[in-house]
C-alpha positions as CSV (number, residue, x, y, z in Angstrom):
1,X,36.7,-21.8,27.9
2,X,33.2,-21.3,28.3
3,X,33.1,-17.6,27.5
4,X,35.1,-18.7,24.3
5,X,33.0,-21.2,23.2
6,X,29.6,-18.7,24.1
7,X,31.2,-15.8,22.3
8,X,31.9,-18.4,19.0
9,X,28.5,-19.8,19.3
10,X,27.2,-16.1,19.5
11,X,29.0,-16.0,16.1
12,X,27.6,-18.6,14.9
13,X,24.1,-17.8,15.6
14,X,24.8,-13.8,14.5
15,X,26.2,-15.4,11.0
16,X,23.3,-17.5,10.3
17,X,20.9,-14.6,10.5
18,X,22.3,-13.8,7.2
19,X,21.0,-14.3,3.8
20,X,23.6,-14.8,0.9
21,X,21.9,-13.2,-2.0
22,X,23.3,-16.2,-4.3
23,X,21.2,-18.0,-1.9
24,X,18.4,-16.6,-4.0
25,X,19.4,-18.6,-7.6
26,X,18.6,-21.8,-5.9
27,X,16.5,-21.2,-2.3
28,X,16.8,-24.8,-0.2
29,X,13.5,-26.3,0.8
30,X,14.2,-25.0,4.7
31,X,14.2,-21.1,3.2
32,X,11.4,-18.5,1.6
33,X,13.4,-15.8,1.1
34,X,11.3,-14.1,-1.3
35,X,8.2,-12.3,-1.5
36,X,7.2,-15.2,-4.2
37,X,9.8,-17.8,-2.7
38,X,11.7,-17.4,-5.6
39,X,12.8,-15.5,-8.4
40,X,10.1,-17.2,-11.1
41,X,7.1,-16.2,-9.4
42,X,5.9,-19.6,-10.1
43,X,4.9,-19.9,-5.9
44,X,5.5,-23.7,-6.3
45,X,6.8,-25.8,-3.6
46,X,8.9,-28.8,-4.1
47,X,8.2,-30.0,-0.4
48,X,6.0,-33.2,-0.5
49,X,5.9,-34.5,3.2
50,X,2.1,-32.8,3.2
51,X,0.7,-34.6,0.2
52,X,-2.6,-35.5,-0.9
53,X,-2.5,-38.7,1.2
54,X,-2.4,-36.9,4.5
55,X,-3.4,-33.3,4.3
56,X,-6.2,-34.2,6.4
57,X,-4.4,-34.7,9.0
58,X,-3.1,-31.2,9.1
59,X,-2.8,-29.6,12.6
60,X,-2.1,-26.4,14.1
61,X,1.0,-25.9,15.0
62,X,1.5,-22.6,16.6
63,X,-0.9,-19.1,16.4
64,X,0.1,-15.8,16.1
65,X,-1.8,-12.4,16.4
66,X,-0.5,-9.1,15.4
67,X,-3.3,-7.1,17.0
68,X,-3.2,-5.2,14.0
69,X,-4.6,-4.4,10.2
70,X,-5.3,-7.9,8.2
71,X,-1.9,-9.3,6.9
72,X,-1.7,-9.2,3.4
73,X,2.5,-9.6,3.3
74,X,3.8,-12.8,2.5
75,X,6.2,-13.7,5.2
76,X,10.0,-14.5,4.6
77,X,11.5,-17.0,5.9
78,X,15.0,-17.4,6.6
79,X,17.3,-19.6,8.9
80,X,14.2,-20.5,11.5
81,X,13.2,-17.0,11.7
82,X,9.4,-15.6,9.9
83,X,9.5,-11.7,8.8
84,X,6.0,-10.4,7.9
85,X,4.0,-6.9,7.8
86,X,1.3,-4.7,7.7
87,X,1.8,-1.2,7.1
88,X,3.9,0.6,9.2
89,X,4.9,-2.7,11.3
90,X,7.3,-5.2,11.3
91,X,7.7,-8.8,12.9
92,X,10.1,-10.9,13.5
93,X,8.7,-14.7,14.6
94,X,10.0,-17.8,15.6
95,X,9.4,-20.2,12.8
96,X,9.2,-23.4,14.8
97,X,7.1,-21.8,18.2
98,X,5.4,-18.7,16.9
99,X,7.7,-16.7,19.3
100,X,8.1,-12.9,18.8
101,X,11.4,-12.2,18.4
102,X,11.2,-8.4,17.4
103,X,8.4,-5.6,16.7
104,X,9.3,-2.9,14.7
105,X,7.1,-0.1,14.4
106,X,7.4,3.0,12.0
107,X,5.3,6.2,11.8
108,X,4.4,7.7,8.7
109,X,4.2,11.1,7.7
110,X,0.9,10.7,5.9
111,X,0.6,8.5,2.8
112,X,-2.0,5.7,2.1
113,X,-2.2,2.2,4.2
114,X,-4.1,0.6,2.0
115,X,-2.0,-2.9,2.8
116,X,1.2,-4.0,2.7
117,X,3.6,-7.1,1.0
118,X,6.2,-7.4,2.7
119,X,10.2,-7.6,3.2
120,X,13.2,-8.1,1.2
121,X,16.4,-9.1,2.6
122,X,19.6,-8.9,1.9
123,X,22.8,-10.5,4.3
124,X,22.0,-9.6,7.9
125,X,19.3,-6.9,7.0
126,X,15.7,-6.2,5.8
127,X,14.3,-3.3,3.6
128,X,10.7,-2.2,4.4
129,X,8.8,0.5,2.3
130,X,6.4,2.5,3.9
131,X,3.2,4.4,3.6
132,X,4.9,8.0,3.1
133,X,7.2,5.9,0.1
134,X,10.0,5.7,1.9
135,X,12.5,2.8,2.5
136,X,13.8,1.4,5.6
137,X,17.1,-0.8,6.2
138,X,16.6,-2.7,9.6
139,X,18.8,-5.4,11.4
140,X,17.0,-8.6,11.0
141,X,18.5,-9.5,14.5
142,X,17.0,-6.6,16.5
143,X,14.8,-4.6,14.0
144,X,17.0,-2.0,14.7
145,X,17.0,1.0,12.0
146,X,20.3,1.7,9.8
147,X,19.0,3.8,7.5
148,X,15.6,5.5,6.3
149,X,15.4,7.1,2.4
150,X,12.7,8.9,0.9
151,X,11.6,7.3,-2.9
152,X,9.1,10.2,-3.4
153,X,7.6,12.9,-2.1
154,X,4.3,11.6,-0.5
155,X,3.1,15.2,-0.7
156,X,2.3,14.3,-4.2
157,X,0.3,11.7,-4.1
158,X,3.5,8.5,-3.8
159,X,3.3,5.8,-1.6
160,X,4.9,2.5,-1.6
161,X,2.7,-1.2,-0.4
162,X,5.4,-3.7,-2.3
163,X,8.0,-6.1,-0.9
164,X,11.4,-5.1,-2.4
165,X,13.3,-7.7,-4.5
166,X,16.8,-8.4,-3.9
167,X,19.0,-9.0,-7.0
168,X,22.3,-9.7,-6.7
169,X,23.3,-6.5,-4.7
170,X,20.7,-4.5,-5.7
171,X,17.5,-3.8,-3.5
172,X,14.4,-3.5,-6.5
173,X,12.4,-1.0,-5.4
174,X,8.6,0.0,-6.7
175,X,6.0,2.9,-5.9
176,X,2.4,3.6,-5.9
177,X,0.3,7.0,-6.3
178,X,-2.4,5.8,-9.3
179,X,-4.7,8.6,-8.6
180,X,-2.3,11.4,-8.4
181,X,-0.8,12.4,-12.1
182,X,2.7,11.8,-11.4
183,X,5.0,9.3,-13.3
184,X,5.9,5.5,-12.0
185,X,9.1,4.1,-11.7
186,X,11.4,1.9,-10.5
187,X,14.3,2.3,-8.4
188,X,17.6,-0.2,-7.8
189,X,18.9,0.7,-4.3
190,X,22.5,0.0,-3.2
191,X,21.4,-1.8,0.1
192,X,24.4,-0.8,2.3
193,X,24.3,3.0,1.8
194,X,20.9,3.3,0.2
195,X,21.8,5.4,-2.6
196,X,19.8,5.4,-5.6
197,X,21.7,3.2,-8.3
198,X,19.4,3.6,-11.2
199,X,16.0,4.7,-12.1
200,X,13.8,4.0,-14.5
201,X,10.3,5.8,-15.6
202,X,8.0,4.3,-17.0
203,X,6.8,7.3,-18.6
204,X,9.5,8.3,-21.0
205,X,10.7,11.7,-21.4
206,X,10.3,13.3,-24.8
207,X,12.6,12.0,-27.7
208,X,12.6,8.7,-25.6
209,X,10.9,5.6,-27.0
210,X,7.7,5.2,-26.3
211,X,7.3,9.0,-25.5
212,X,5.1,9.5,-29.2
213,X,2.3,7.4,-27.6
214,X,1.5,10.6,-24.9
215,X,0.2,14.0,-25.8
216,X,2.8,16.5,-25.1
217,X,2.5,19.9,-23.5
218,X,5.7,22.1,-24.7
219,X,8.6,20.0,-23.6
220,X,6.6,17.9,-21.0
221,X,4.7,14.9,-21.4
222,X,1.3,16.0,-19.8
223,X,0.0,13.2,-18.2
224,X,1.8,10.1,-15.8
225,X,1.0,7.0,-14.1
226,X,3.2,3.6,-14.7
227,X,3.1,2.4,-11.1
228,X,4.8,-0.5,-9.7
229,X,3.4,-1.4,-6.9
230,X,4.0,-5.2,-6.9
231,X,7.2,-7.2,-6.8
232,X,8.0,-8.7,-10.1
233,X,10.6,-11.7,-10.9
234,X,14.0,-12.3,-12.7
235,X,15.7,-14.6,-14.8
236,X,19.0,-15.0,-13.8
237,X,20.0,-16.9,-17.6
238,X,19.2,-13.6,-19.0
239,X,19.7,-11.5,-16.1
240,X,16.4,-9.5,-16.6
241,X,14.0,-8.3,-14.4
242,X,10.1,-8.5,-14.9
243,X,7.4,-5.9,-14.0
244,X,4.3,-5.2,-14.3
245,X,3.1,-1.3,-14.5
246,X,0.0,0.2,-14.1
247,X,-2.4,2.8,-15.2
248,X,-2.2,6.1,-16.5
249,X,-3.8,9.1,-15.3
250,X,-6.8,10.3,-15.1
251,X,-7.7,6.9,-14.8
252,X,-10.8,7.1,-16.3
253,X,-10.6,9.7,-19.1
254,X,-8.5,8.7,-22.1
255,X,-9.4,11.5,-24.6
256,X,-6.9,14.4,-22.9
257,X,-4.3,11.4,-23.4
258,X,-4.9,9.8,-26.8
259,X,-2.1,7.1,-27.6
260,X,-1.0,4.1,-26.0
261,X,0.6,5.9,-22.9
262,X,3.7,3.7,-22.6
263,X,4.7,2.2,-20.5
264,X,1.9,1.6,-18.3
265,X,-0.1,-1.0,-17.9
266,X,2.7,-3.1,-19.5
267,X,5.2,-6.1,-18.9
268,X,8.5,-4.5,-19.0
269,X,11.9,-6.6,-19.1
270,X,15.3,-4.7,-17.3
271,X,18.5,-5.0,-16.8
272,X,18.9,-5.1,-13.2
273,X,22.4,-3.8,-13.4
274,X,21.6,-0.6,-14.9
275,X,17.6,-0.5,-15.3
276,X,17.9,-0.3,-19.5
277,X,14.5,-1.4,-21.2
278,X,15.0,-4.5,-23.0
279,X,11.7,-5.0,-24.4
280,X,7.8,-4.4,-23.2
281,X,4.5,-6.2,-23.9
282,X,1.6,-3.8,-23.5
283,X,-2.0,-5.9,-22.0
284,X,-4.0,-2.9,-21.8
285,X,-3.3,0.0,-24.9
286,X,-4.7,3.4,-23.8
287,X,-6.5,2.2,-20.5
288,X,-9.3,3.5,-19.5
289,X,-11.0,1.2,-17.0
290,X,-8.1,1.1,-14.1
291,X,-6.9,-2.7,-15.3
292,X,-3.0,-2.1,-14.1
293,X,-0.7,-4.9,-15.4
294,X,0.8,-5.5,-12.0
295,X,0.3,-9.1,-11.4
296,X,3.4,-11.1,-11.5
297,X,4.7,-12.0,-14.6
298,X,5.0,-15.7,-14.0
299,X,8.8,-17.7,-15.1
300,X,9.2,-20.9,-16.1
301,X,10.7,-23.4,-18.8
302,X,8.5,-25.5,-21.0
303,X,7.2,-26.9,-24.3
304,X,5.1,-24.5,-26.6
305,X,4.4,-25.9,-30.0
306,X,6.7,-28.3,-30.1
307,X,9.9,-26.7,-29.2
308,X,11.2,-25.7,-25.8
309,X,11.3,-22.3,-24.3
310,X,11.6,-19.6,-22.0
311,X,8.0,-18.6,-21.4
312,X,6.9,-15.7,-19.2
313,X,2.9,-16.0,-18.4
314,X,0.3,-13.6,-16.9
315,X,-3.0,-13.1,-16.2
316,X,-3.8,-9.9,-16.3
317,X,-6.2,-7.7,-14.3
318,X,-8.2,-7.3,-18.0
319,X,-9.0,-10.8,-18.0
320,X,-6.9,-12.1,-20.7
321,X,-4.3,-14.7,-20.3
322,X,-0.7,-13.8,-21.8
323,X,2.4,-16.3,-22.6
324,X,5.3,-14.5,-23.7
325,X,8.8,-15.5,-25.2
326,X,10.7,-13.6,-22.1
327,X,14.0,-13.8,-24.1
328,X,12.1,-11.1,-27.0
329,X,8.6,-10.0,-25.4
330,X,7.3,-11.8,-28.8
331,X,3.7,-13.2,-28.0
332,X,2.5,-16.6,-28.1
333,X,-0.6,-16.7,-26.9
334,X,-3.5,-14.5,-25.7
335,X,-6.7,-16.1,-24.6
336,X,-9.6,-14.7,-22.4
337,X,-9.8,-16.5,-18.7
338,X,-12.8,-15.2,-17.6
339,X,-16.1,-14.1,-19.5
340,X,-15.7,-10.5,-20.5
341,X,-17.8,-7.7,-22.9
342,X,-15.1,-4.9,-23.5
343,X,-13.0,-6.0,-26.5
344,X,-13.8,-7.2,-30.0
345,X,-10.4,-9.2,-30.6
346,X,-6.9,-9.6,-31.0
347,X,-4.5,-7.8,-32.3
348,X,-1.2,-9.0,-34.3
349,X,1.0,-8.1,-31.8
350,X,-1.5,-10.4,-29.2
351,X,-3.1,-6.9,-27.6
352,X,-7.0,-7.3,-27.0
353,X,-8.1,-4.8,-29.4
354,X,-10.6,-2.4,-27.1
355,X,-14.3,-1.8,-27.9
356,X,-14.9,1.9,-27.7
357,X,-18.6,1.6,-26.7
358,X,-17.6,0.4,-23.8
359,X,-15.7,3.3,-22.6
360,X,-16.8,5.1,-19.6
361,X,-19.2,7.5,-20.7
362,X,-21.3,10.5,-18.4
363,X,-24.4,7.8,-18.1
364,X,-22.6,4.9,-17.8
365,X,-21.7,1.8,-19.3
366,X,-21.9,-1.5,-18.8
367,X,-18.6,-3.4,-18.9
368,X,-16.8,-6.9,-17.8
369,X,-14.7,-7.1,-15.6
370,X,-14.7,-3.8,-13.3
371,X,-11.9,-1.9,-12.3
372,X,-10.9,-4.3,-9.4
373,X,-10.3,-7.3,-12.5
374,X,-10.9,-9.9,-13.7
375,X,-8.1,-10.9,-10.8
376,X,-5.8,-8.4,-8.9
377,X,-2.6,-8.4,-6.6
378,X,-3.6,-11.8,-5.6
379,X,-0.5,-14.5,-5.6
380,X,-1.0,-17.0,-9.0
381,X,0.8,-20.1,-9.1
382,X,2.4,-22.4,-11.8
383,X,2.8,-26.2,-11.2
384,X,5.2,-27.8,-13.0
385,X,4.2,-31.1,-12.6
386,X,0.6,-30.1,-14.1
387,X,1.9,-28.1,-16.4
388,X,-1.2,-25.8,-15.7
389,X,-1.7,-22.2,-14.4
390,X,-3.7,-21.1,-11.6
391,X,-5.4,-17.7,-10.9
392,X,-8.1,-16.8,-8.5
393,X,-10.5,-15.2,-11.1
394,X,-13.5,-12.9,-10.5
395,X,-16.6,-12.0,-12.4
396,X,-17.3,-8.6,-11.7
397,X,-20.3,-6.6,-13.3
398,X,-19.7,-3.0,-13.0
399,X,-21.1,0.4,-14.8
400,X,-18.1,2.8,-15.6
401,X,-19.1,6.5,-14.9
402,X,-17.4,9.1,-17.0
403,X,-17.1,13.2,-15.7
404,X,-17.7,16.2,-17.7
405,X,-13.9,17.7,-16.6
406,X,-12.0,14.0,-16.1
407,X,-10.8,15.5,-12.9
408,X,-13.0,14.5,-10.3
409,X,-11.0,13.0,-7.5
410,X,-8.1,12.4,-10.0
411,X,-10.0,9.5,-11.6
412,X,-11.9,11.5,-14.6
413,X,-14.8,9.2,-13.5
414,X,-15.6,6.0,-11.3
415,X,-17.3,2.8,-11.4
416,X,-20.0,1.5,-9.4
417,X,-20.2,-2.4,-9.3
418,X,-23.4,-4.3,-9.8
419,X,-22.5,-8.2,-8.9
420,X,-19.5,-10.6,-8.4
421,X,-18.3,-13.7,-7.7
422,X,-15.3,-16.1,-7.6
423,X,-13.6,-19.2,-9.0
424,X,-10.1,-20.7,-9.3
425,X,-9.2,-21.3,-12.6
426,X,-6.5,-23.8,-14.3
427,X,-5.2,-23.0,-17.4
428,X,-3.4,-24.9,-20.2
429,X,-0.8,-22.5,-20.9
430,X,-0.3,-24.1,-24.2
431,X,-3.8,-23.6,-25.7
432,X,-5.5,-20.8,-22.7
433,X,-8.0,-23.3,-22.1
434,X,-9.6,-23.6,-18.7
435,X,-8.8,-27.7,-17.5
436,X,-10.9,-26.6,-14.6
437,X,-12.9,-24.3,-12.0
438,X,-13.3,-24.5,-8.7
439,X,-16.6,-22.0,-7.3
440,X,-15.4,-19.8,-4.2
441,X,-18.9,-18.2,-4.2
442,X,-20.6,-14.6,-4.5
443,X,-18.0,-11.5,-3.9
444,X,-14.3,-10.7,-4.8
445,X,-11.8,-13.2,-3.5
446,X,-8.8,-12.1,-2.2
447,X,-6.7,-14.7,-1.3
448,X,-4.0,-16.0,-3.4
449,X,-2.7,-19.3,-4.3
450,X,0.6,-22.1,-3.6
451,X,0.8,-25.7,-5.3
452,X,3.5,-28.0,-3.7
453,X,4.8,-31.3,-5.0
454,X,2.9,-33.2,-2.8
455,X,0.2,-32.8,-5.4
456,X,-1.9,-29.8,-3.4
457,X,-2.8,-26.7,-4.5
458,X,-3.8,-24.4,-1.1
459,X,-5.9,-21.3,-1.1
460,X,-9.3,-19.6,0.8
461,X,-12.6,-18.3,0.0
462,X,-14.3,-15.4,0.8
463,X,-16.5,-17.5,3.5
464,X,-13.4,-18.0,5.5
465,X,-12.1,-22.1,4.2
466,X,-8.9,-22.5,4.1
467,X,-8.8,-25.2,1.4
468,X,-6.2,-27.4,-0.1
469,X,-7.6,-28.8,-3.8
470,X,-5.8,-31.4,-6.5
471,X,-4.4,-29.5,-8.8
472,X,-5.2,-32.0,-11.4
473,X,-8.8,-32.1,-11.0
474,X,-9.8,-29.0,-8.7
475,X,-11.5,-31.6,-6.4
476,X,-11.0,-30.5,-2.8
477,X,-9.3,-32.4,-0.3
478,X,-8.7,-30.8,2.8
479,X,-10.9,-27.5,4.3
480,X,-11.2,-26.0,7.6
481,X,-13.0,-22.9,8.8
482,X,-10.7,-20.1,10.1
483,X,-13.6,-17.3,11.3
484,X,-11.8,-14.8,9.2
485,X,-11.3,-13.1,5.4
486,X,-8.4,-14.1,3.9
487,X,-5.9,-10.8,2.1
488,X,-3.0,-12.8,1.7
489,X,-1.3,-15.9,-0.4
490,X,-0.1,-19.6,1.9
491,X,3.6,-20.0,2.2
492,X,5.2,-23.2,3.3
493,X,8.6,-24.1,5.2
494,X,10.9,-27.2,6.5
495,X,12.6,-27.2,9.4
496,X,14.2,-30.0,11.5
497,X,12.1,-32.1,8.8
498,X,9.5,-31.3,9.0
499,X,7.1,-29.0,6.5
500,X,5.1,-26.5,8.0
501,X,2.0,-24.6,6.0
502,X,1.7,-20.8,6.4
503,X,-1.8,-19.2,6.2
504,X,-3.0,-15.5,7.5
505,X,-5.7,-14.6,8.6
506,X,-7.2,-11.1,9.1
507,X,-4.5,-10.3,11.9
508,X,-3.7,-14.1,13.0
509,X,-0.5,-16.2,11.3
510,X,-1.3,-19.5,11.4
511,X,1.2,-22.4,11.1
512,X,0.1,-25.8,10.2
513,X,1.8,-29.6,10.7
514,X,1.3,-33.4,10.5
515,X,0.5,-34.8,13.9
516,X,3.6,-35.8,16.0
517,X,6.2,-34.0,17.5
């Protein structure tokens, strides 16, 4: 009878490791089983038990160090268990203790480690991409391996840094290479077998739309770029997927590529069932200062002039602030959210219409923001009970160098930056108005950002607070010095009832809690 009843609970405990993927329409408040928590991108919590009463009480729960590269992934977390990374690694942590359950470690054949996002997960298994762009199914029990695909050929410059997205049973798949003159795309992968489902390019064959914005060379269009290297989001209503591209190539010279070069550094809306363009917004026309359009295109539902709608917000590594119609791509508003010198206006189609004096040239010039943006990879968050949008901004000086030949080191050029410094910013999506700023200080902040309902919003500066703020007023209400720089965005989790805060530091996880058991 015993043996029975160990073998059932064995099942038990072996079932619950799984994640239903219509789990993912509505994640419960014990669950973050996405990259952004879930599919809107919004990174807003509706756990209140930490509020703005009591976060000063906040206590550590548990520590964990990876003895390894600073964490920029975002862990998941699902059924007790915390799955986080840094290139070519893998854990697997108990949620309540800070256990290790499993350590998976890959080896690359070459590619880049510049950082890493994550895991997706689908049922019983994870899917990890790796350095040399290739994807890994593992057991989310044991980390064991089930299968191992190659996205692209690393020899040519691809390698892949972003958390897959799982949509219904599709495993969302994007790739990075921005130097190299290759084209982005993105891939749906059928995550039992691993086969490739779909693809699409985001730099269009000839006789395809959008392939009359690139220069052609006989039957080839003769430059790429388009990468998508961060996980976008997904309405399930209109069963689309969002995703931000990036930049073409050479990064810095524009004139062997005149045209708009579609479709990077764009917002492109898919079908996730068979990867079909349903519409694009382009941020950045004809880029030529590095500003890729891969920060999450932000989901949510709300007032705009009176009427309700489906809105679809970014803000964008040029520093301008978009809200879209997500239904059509139509734009409502475009707005500048941090000081800037590099275009003269706005377009009719709400495009910032680019200055050409402040193109790179051979002697420089001096333009605002540099190539890292105006704001990068790091997490943004929308709080619905605000009804204001958040982004870690920078003000960053820089003088863009242009080459004689546009090939040197792949980038046709480089830019050299002069000064910088940090600040949260809240913005009315309704207007682009900034309610508020917060100072983080000199530098480039790097830490991203998570409101809750209990009326927080959490994030770090570059001198190594962790900080919780009012996302009303920016005024801040809890701070505590973790001896570290900060790469990655809070998370936060119930279990048994009680709502644990998520923060990494360099190599260290650490969990926070009210006092009391």
């Amino acid at each position: 009878m015993k043996l029975i009843l160990s073998v059932v609970l064995s099942a038990i405990a072996l079932a619950a490791q799984g994640l239903d993927p219509a789990a993912l329409l509505k994640p419960a408040t014990d669950t973050w089983p996405t990259y952004n928590g879930d599919y809107s991108g919004q990174r807003h919590s509706p756990l209140k038990q930490i509020d703005s009463t009591n976060v000063k009480s906040l206590t550590l729960a548990w520590i964990f160090q990876a003895h390894s590269a600073a964490i920029k992934s975002t862990p998941l977390e699902v059924n007790g268990v915390l799955y986080f990374t840094v290139p070519d690694n893998v854990w697997a942590v108990d949620a309540r203790t800070g256990q290790q359950i499993w350590h998976y470690k890959y080896t690359s054949d070459g590619g880049d480690h510049i950082g890493h996002r994550g895991v997706g997960m689908y049922g019983n298994w994870l899917y990890f991409t790796t350095p040399d762009a290739h994807l890994v199914s593992l057991n989310a029990k044991d980390g064991t391996v089930r299968w191992n695909i190659e996205l692209a050929d690393v020899k040519l410059g691809y390698f892949s840094t972003m958390a897959p997205l799982v949509v219904h049973n599709h495993v969302i798949v994007g790739i990075s290479g921005d130097v190299t003159d290759v084209p982005g795309f993105l891939e749906s992968i059928e995550p039992e077998t691993g086969k490739v489902e779909w693809r699409w390019s985001s730099q269009p064959k000839k006789g395809e739309p959008g392939s009359e914005t690139w220069p052609k060379e006989g039957d080839a269009i003769e430059h790429g770029g388009g990468m998508t290297w961060m996980t976008g989001t997904y309405d399930p209503d209109l069963n689309l997927l969002y995703w931000g591209t990036g930049n073409p190539n050479p990064v810095l010279a524009g004139e062997g590529r005149l045209g708009d070069n579609l479709y990077t550094c764009s917002i492109v809306a898919l079908n996730p069932d068979t990867g079909k363009l349903a519409w694009y917004f382009q941020p950045s026309p004809h880029d030529v200062h590095d500003w890729d359009a891969v920060e999450t295109p932000v989901l949510f539902d709300a007032g705009f002039q009176g009427t309700k709608r489906k809105l679809l917000a970014q803000a964008s590594r040029n520093g301008y602030f978009f809200v879209l119609d997500r239904a059509t791509g139509k734009s409502f508003l475009t707005a500048p959210f941090i000081e800037s010198n590099w275009a003269s206006g706005v377009d009719s189609r709400g495009r910032p219409i680019a200055r050409l004096d402040k193109y790179p040239k051979s002697d420089g010039t001096l333009v605002e923001p540099a190539s890292d943006g105006a704001t990068n990879w790091m997490a943004p968050s929308f709080d619905p009970d605000s009804g204001l949008f958040y982004v870690i901004a920078r003000r960053v000086i820089s003088i863009f160098y242009h080459t004689a030949s546009g090939k040197a080191e792949g980038w046709g050029g480089r830019d050299r930056n002069l000064w910088a410094n940090s600040v949260i910013e809240a913005i009315d999506y309704q207007t682009g108005k900034i309610r508020w700023s917060h100072e983080l200080g000199d530098g480039e902040v790097t830490a991203g950002i998570l409101t809750t309902a209990g009326h927080l919003l959490f994030t770090a500066d570059n001198a190594g607070n962790l900080m919780a703020l009012d996302p009303e007023t920016g005024k801040t209400l809890w701070h505590v010095q973790a001896g570290g720089h900060v790469v990655s965005s809070p998370m936060t989790y119930e279990l048994d009832g009680k709502q644990y805060l998520l923060t990494a530091v360099q190599d260290l996880v650490l969990v926070w809690k009210l006092p009391g058991d």
